[in-house]
Backbone as JSON, one array per atom type, in Angstrom:
{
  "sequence": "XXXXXXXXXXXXXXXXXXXXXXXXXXXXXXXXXXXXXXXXXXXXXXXXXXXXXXXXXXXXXXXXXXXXXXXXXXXXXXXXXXXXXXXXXXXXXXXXXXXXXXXXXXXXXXXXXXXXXXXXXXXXXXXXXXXXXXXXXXXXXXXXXXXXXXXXXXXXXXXXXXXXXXXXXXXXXXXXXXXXXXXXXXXXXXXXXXXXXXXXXXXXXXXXXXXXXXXXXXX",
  "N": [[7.49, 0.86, -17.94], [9.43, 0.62, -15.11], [8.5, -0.88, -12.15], [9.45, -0.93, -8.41], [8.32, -2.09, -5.98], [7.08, -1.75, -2.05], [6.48, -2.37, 1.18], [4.89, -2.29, 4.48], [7.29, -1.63, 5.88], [7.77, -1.14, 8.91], [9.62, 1.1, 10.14], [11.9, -0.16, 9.41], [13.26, 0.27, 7.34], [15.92, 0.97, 6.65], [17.54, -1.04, 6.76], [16.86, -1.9, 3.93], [17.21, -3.48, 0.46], [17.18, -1.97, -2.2], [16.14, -2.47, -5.71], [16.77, -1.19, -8.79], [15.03, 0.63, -10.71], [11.87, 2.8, -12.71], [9.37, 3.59, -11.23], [9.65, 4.02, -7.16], [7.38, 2.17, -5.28], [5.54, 2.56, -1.97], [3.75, 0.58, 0.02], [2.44, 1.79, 2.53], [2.64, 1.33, 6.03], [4.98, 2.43, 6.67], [5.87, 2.93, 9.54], [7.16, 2.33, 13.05], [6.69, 3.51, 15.23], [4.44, 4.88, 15.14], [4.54, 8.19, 15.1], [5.38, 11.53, 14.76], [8.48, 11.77, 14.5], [9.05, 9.08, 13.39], [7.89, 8.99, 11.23], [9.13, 11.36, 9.71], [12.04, 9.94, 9.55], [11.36, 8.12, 8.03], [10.26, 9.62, 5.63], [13.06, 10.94, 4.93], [14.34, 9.09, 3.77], [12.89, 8.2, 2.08], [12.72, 10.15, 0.0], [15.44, 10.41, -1.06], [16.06, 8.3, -2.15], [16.22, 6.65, -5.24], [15.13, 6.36, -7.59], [13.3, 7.77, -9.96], [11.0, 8.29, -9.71], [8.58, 8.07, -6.97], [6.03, 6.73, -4.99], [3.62, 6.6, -2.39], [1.47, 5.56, 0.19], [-0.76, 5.71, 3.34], [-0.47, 3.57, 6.33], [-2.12, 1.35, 8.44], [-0.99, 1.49, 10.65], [-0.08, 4.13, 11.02], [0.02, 5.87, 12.5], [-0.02, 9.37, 12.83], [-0.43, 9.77, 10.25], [-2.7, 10.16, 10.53], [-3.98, 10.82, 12.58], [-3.59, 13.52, 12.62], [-3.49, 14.89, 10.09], [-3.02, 17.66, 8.47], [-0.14, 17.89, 9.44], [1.21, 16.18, 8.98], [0.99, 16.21, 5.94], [2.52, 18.45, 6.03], [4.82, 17.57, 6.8], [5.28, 15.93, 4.52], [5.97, 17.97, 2.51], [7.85, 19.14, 3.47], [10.19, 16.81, 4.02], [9.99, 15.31, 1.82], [9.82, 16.49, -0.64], [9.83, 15.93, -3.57], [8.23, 13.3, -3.49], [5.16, 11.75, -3.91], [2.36, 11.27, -2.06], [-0.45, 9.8, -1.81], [-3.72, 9.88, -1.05], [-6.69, 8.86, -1.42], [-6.69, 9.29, -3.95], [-5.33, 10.51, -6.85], [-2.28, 10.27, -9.6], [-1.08, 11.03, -12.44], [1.71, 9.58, -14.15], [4.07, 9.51, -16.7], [2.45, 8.75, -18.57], [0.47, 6.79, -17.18], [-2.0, 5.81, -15.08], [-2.03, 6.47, -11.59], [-3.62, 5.41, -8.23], [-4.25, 5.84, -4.83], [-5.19, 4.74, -1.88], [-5.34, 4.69, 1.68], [-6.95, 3.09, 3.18], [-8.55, 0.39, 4.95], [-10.43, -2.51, 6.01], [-12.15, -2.81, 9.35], [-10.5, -3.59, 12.11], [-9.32, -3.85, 15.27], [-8.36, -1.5, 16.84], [-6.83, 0.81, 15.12], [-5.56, 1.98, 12.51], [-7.21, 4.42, 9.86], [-9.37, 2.48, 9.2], [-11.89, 1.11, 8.58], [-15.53, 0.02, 8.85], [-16.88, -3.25, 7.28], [-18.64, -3.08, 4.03], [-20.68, -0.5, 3.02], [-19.59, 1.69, 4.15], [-16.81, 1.53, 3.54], [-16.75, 0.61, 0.81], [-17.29, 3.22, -0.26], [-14.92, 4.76, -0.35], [-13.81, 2.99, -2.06], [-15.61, 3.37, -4.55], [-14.44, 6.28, -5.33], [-12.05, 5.12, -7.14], [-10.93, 6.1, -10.25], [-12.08, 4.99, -13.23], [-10.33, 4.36, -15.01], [-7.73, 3.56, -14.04], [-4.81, 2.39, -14.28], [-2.33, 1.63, -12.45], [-3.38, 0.48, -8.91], [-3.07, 1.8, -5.87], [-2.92, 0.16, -2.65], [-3.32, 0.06, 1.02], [-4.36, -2.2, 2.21], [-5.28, -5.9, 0.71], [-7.43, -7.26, -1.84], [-10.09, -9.08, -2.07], [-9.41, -12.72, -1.82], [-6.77, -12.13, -3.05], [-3.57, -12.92, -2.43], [-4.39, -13.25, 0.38], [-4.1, -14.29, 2.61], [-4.41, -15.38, 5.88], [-3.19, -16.56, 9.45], [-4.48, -19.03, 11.05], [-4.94, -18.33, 13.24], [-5.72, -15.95, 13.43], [-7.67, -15.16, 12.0], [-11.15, -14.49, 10.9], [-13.29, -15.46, 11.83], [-13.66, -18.73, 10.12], [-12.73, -17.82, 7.81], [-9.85, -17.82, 6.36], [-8.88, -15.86, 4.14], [-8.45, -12.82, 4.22], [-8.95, -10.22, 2.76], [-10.9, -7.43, 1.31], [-13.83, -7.68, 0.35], [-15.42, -5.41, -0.67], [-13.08, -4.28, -1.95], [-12.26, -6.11, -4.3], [-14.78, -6.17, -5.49], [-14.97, -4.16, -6.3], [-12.65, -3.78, -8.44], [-13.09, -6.25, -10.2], [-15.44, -5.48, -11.22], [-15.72, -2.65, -12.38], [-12.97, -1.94, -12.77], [-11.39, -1.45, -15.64], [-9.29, -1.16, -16.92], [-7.05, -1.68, -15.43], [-3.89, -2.57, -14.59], [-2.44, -3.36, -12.3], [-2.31, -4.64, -8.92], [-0.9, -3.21, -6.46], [-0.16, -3.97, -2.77], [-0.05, -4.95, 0.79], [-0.17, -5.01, 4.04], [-1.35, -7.51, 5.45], [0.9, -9.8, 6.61], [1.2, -12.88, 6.19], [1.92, -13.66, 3.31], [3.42, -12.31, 2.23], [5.78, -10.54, 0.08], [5.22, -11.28, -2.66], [3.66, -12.24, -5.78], [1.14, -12.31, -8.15], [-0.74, -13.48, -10.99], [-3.63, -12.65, -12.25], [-5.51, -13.09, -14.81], [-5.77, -9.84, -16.85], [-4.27, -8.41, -14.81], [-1.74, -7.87, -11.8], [-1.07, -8.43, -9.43], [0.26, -7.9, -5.97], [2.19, -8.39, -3.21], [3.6, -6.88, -1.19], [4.49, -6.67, 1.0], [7.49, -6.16, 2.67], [8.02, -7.55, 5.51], [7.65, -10.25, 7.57], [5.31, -12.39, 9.4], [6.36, -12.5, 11.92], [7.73, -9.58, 11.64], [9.98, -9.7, 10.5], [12.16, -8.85, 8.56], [12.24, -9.37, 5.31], [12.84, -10.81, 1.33], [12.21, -11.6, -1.58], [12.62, -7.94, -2.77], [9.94, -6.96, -4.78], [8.96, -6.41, -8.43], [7.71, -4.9, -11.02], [7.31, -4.97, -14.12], [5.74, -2.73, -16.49]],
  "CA": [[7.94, 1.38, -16.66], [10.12, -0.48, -14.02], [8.19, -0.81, -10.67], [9.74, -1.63, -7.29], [7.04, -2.34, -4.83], [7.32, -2.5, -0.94], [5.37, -1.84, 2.2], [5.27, -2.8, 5.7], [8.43, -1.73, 6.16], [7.68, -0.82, 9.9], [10.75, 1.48, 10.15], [13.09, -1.38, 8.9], [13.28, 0.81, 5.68], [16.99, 1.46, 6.36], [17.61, -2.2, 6.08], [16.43, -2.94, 2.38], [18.58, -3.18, -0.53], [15.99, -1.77, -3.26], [16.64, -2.39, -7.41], [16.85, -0.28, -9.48], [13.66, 1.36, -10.87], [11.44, 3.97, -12.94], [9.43, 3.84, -10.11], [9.46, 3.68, -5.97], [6.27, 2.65, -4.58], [5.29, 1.76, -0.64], [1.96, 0.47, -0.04], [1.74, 1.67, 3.75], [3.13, 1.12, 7.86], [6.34, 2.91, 7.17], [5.87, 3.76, 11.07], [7.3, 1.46, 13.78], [5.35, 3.68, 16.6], [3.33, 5.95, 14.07], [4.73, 9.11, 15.63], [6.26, 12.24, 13.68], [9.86, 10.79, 14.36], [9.08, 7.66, 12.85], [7.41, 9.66, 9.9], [10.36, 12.08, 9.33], [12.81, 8.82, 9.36], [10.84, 7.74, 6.7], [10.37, 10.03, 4.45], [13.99, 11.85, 4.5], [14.94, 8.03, 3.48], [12.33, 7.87, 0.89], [13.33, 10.97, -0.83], [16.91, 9.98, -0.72], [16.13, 7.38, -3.01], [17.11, 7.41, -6.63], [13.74, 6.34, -8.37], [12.73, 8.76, -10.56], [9.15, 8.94, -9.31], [8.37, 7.56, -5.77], [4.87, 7.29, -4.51], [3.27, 5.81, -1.13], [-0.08, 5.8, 1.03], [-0.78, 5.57, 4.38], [-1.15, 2.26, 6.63], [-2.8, 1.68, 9.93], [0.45, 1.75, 11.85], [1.1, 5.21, 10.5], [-0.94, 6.95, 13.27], [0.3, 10.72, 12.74], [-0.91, 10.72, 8.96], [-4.96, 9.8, 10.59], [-4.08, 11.69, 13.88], [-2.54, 15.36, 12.61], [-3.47, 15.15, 8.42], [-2.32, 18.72, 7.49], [0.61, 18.42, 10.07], [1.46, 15.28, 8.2], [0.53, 17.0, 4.53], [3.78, 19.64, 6.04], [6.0, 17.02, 6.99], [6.01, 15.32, 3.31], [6.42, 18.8, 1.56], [9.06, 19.86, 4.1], [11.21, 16.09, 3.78], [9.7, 14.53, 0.58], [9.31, 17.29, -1.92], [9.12, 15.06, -4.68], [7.4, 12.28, -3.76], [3.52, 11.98, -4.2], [1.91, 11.14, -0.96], [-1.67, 9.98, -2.05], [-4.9, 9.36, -0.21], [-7.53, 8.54, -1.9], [-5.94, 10.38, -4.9], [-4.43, 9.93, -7.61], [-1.59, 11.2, -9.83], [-0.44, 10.45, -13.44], [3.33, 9.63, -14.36], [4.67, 8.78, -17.87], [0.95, 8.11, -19.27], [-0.07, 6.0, -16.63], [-2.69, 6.63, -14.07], [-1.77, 5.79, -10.0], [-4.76, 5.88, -7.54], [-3.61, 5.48, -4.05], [-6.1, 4.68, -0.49], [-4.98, 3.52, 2.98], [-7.93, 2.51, 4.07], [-8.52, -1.38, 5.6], [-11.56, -3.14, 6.98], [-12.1, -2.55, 10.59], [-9.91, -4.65, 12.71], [-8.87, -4.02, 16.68], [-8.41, -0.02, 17.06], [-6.09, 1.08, 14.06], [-6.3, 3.8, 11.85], [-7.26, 4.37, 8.36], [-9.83, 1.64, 9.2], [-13.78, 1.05, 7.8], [-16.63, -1.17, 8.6], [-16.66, -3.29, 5.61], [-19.6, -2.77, 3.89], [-21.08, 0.72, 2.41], [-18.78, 2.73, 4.48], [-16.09, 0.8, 2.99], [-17.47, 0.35, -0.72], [-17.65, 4.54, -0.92], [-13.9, 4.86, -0.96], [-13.29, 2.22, -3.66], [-16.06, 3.94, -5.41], [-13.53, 6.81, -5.79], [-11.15, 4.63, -8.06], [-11.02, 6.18, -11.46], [-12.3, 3.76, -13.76], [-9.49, 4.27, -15.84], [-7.16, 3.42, -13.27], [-4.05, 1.79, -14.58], [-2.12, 0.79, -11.28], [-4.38, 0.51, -8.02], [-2.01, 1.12, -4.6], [-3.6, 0.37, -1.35], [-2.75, -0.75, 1.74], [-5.0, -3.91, 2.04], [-5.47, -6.37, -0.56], [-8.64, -7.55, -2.15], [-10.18, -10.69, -1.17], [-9.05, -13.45, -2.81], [-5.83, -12.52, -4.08], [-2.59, -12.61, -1.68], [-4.55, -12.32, 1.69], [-3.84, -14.67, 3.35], [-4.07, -14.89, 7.52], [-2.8, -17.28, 9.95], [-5.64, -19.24, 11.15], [-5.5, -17.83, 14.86], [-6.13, -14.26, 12.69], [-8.46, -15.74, 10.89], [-12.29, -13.89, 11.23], [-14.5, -16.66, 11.54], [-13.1, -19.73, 9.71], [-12.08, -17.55, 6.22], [-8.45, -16.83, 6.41], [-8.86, -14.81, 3.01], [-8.84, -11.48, 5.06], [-8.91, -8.74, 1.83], [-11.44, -6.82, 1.42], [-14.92, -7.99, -0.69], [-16.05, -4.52, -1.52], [-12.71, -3.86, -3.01], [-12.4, -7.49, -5.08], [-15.82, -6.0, -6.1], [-14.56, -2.79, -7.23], [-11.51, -4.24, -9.33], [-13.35, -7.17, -11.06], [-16.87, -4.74, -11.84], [-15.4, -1.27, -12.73], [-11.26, -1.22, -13.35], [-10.97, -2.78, -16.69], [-7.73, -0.82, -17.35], [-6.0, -1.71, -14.29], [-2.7, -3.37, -15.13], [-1.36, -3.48, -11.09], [-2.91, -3.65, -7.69], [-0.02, -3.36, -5.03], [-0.46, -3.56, -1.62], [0.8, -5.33, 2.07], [-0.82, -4.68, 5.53], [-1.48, -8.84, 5.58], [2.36, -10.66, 6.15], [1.79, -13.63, 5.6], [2.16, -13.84, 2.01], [4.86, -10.89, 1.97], [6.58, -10.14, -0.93], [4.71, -12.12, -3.62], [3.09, -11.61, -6.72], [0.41, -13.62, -8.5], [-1.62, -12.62, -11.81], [-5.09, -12.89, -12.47], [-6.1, -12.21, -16.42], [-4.35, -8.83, -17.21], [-4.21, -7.67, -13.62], [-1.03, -8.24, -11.71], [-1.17, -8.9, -7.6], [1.78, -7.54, -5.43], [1.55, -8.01, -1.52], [4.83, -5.96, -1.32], [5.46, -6.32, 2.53], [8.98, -6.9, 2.83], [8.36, -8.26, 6.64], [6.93, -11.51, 7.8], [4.58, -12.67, 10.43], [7.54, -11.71, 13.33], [8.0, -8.71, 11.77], [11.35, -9.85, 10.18], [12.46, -8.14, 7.16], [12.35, -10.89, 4.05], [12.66, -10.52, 0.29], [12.84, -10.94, -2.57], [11.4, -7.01, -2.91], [8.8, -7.27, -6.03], [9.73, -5.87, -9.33], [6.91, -5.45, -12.08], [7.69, -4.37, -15.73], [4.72, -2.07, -17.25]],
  "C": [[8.26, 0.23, -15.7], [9.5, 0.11, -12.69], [8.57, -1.64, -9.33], [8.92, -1.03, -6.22], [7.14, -2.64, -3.43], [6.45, -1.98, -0.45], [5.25, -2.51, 3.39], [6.51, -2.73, 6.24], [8.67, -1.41, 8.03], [9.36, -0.34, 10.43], [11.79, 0.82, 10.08], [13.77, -1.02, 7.96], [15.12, 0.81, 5.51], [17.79, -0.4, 5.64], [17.6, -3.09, 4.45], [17.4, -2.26, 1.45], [17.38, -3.05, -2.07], [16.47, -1.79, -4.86], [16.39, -1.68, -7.63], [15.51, -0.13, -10.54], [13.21, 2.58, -11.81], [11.18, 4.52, -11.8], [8.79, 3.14, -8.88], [8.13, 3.61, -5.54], [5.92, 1.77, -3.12], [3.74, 2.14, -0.49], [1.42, 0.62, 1.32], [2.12, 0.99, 4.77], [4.58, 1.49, 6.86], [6.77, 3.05, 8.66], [6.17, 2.31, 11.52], [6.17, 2.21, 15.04], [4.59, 4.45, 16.02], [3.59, 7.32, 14.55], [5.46, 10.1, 14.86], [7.42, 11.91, 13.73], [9.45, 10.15, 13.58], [8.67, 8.22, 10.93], [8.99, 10.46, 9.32], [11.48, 11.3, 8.74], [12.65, 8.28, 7.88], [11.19, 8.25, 5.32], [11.65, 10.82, 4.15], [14.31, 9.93, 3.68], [14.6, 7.84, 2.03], [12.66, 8.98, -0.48], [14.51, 10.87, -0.93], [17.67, 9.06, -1.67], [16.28, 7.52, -4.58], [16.14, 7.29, -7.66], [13.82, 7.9, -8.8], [11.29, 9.35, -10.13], [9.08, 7.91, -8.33], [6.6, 8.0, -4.94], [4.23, 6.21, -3.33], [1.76, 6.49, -0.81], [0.58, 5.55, 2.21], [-0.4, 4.3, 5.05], [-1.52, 2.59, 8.43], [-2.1, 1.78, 10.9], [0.7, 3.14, 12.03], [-0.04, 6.52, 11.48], [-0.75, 8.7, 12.86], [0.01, 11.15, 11.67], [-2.53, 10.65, 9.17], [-4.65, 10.67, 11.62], [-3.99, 13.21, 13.58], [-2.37, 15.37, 11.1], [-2.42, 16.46, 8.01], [-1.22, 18.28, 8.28], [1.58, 17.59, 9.13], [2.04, 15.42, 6.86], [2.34, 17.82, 4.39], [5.34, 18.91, 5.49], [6.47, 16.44, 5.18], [6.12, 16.52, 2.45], [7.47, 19.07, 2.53], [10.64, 18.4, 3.67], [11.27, 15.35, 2.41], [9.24, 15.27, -0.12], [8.94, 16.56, -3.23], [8.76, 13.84, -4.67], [6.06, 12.38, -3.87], [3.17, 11.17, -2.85], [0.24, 10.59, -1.84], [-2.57, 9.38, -0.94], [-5.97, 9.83, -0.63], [-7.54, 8.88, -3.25], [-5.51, 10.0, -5.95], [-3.09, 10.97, -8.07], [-0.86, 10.72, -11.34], [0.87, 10.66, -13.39], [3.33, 8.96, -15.46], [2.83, 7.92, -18.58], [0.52, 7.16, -18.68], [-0.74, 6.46, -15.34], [-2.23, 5.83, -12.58], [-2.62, 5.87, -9.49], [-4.32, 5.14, -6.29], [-4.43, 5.37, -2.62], [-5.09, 4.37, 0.66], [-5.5, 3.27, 3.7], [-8.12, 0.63, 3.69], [-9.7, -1.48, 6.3], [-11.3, -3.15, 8.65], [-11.64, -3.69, 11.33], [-9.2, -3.82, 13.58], [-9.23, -1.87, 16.27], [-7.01, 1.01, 16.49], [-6.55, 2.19, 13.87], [-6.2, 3.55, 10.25], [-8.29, 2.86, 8.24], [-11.41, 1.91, 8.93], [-14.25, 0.07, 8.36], [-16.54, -1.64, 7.05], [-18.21, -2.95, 5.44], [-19.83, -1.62, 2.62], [-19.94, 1.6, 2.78], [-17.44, 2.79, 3.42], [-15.36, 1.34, 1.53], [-17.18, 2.25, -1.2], [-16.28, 4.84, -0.98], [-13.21, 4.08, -1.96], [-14.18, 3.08, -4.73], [-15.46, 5.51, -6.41], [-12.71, 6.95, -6.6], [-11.65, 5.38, -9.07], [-11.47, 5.08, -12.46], [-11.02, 3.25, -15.27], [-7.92, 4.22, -15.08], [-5.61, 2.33, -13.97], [-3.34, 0.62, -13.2], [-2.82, 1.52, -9.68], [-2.95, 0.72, -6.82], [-2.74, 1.93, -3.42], [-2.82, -0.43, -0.45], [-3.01, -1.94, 2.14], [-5.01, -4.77, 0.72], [-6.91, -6.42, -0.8], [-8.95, -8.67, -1.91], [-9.68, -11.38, -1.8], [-7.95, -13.77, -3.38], [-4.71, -12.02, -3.03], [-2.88, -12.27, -0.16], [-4.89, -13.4, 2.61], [-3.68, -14.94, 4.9], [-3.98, -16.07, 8.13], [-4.42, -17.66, 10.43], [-6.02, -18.65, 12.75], [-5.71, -16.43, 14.61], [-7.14, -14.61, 12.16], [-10.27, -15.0, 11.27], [-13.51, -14.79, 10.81], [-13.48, -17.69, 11.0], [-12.68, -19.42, 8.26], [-10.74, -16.79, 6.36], [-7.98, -16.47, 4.78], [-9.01, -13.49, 4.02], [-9.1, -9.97, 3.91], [-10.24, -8.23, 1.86], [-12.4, -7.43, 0.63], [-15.32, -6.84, -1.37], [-14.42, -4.12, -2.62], [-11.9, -4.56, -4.26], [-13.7, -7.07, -6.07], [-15.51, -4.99, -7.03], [-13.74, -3.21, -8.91], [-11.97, -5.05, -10.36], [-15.0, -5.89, -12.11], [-16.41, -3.43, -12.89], [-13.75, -1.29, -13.05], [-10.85, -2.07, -14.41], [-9.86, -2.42, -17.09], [-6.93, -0.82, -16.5], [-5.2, -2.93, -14.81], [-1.95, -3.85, -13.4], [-2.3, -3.59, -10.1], [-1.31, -4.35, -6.79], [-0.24, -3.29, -3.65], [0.05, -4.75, -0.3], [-0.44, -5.45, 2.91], [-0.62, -6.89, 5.9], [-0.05, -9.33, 5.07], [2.37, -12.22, 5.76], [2.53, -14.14, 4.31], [3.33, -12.78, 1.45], [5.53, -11.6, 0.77], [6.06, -11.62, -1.57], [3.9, -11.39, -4.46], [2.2, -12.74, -7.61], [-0.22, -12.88, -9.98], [-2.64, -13.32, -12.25], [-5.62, -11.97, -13.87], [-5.06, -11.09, -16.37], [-3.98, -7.81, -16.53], [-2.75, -8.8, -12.92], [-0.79, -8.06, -10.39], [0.07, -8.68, -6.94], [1.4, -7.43, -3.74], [3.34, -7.9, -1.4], [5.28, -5.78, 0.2], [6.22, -6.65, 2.42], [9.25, -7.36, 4.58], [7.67, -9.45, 6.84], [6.31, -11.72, 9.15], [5.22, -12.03, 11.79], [8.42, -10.59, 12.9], [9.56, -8.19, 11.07], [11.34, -9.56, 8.58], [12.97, -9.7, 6.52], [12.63, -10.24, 2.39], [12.31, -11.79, -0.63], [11.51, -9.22, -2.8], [11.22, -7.52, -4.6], [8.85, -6.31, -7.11], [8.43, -5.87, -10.15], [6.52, -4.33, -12.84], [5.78, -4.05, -16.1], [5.05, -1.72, -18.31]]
}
């Protein structure tokens, strides 16, 4: 399976010139102001698209899917009938399992945000353990997360997550993918670690400026 990977598109979406694909997946902030406009924009765009199978999460920009869930739930069966929306969820395609969060460690007054910790730790605990590709909107520590040092939380500008670095290395031994954004610096890159394969799929950069190359990766 051919996967094209983005995220952070902060309503820029019309902008990108996307390859050609099994399938579409965004890892979260479709929203420039998080408001049902900005949602609607979205997803008539995302269904629009020619992927065969198209699937996304939340991100902390995307206020109206944490503010108004079912209203949210309406909007992607009313403009995105066939895409898969997940949260916390999963959804098989073509014999491969997806499992999809948009939850992020607590930072300023966002949404879809956790204490790290336990609170944290109990939605990774969710993952299937037979999880093929992982898509969240944060990364995991360690791998693609990068933060400017005036972002930086204390003096570790690794910003991903520890409980869910913990999850991935302890429990997902059949994960082949984790995709995910929210953190630009490192936009649109891909790294691999053993027979796991790292995608920080924002297609914007620090100022917000749409970049590529979008991220392509053969299953």
């Amino acid at each position: 399976m051919r996967l094209i990977c983005i995220g952070c598109s902060h309503g820029r979406h019309s902008q990108l010139v996307l390859p050609e694909g099994d399938t579409l997946i965004h890892t979260g902030d479709f929203s420039r102001r998080g408001d049902k406009w900005d949602a609607i924009s979205f997803l008539e765009w995302f269904q629009s698209q020619p992927h065969r199978h198209k699937i996304f999460v939340a991100g902390n920009h995307d206020r109206v899917s944490f503010t108004d869930p079912l209203n949210f739930r309406s909007l992607v069966q009313d403009y995105a009938p066939s895409c898969h929306y997940l949260n916390d969820s999963g959804v098989t395609l073509d014999g491969l399992h997806f499992w999809g969060s948009p939850w992020t460690p607590l930072f300023n007054n966002w949404y879809w945000m956790s204490p790290r910790g336990p609170q944290m730790a109990a939605h990774w605990y969710l993952i299937p353990t037979d999880t093929h590709v992982l898509i969240t909107h944060g990364p995991a520590y360690g791998h693609l997360d990068m933060v400017l040092e005036e972002h930086a939380d204390g003096r570790d500008r690794h910003q991903g997550c520890h409980d869910l670095r913990a999850t991935i290395d302890g429990r997902l031994k059949s994960l082949r993918l984790h995709a995910f954004s929210h953190l630009h610096m490192q936009f649109c890159s891909t790294e691999i670690d053993g027979d796991i394969t790292y995608t920080n799929a924002a297609v914007v950069d620090d100022n917000y400026q749409v970049r590529g190359p979008i991220q392509v990766v053969q299953l």
